[in-house]
TIROLO-469210 format. One line per 4 residues: number of its first residue (from 1); their letters; for each residue x, y, z of C-alpha. Coordinates in Angstrom, 1 decimal, padded with zeros to 4 digits. Layout:
<nodes>
NUM) a) X/Y/Z; ...
</nodes>
This chain:
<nodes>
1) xxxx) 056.9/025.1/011.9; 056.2/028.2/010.0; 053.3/030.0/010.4; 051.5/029.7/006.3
5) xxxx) 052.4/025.9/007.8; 050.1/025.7/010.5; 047.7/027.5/008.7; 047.8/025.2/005.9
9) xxxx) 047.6/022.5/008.6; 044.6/024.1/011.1; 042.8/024.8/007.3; 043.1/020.5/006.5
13) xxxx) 042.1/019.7/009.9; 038.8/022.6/009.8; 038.5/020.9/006.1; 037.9/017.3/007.7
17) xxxx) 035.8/018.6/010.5; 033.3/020.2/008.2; 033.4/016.9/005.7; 032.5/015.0/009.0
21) xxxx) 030.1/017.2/010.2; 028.1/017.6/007.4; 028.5/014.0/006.9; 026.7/013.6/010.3
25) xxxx) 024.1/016.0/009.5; 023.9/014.0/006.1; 023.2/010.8/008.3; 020.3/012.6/010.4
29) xxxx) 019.0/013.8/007.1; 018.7/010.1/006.1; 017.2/008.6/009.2; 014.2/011.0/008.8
33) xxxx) 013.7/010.0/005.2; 013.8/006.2/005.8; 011.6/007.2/009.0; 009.1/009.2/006.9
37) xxxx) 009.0/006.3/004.0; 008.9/003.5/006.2; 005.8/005.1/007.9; 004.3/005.7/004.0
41) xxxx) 005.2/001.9/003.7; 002.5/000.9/006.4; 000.3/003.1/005.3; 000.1/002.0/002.3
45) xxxx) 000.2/-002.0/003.8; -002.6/-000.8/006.2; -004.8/000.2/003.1; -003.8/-002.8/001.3
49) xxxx) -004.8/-005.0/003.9; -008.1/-003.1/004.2; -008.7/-003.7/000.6; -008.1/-007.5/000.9
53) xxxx) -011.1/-007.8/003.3; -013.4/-005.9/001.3; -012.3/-007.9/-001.8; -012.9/-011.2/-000.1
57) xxxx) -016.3/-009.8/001.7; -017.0/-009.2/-001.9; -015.9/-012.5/-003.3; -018.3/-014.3/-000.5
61) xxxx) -021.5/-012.0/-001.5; -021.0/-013.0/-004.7; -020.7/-016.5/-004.4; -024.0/-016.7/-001.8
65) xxxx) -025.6/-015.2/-005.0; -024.3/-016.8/-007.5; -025.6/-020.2/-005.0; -029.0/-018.0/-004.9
69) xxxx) -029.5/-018.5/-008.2; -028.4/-021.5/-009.4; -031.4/-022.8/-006.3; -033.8/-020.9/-008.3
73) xxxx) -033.1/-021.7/-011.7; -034.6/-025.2/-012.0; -038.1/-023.3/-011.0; -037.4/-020.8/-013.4
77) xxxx) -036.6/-023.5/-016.5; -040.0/-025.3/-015.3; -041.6/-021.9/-015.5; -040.3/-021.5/-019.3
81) xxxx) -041.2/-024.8/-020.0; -044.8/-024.8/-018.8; -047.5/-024.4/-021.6; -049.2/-021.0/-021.5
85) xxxx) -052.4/-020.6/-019.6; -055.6/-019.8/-021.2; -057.0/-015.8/-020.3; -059.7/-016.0/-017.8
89) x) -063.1/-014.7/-019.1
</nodes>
């Protein structure tokens, strides 16, 4: 084998090498991106979750005063309805 041979042959196989190294790197490049979005992903479903609660807390003081007035309008109608009282004095 002539020598411009093995050069041509050590310059394919130092070719590959660096196509497979910075494949590699490529790969650890990925891993910390799907490691740094996966841990935005449950952040975001731990603030989601947190916001369910508070919407459903909500939801449930709402509906005890929405039953708050519904006891206290029947007093309130009679109220309305009541002729008006004559002024003292």
């Amino acid at each position: 084998m002539s020598l411009t041979k093995q050069h041509r042959a050590m310059a394919r196989l130092l070719a590959v090498a660096i196509v497979a190294a910075s494949g590699l790197s490529a790969c650890a490049t990925y891993d910390d991106d799907f490691a740094r979005v996966n841990s935005r992903l449950d952040q975001l479903d731990t603030k989601v979750q947190s916001a369910a609660q508070s919407a459903d807390a909500a939801n449930q003081s709402a509906q005890q005063a929405n039953q708050r007035l519904d006891a206290i309008e029947g007093r309130v109608q009679q109220l309305e309805a009541a002729p008006g009282r004559k002024p003292r004095g």
